[in-house]
C-alpha positions, 0 to 999 in steps of 0.5 A: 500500500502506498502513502496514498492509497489507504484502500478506502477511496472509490475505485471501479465498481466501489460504492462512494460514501456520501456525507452528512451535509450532502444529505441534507442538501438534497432533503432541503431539495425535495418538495415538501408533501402536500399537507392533508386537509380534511373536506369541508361539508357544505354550508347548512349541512351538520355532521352531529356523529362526526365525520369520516371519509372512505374512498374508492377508485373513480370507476368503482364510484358509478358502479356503487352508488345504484346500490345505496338506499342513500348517497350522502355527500360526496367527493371526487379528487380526480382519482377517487371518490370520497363518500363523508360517513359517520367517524368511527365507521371503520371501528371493527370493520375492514374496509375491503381493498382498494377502498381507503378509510380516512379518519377525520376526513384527512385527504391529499390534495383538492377535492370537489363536491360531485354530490350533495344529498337532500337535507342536511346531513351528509352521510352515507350509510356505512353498512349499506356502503361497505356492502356494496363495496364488497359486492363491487370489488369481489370480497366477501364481507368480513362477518361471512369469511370462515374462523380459523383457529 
């Protein structure tokens, strides 16, 4: 070994160590992400059990609504549709995939209102909605699958 060579440097193939400040350089150069905001129901409309928000997939949105007793408020972000239900919707209950359940209504990004329900409360009916969630995507509901030990 030379007084130069300590068998450290980045060589051919070898991997080069980057440093602390360059780290933080490059964190400071990504964009910050979009901070959640929770949808806003619309004026007149109160929400008396809370509210929290499921989403679907835009093409399954269509396919679920001809299956409610009711349609509450509704959103869309360009991607999803948003259905307000009452908070706590998801207690002992999973949502099947590829739905989303946002606690507190929280949701990245600008969301418009595609459906306003008569009155002023602006749920869907949970049950009725997880079912025919289930009966789009294909699942069974959680209830109905088989114990395991």
């Amino acid at each position: 070994m030379t007084g130069t060579d300590r068998g450290g440097g980045a060589g051919a193939g070898q991997a080069q160590a980057v440093g602390l400040n360059t780290l933080v350089r490059l964190q400071r150069r990504r964009p910050a992400p979009e901070p959640d905001r929770r949808l806003s129901l619309p004026d007149g409309m109160t929400a008396p059990l809370g509210f929290d928000a499921v989403a679907v997939p835009d093409h399954l949105g269509p396919l679920v609504v001809p299956r409610l007793p009711r349609v509450g408020c509704v959103y869309a972000d360009g991607s999803r549709w948003w259905w307000i239900v009452p908070a706590d919707s998801d207690y002992a209950l999973p949502w099947p995939s590829p739905a989303h359940y946002a606690t507190g209504a929280l949701i990245t990004g600008p969301a418009r209102l595609i459906h306003r329900p008569e009155g002023t409360v602006p749920y869907t009916p949970p049950i009725p909605l997880y079912l025919a969630l289930c009966r789009v995507t294909g699942t069974s509901p959680d209830w109905s699958r088989a114990v395991s030990a």
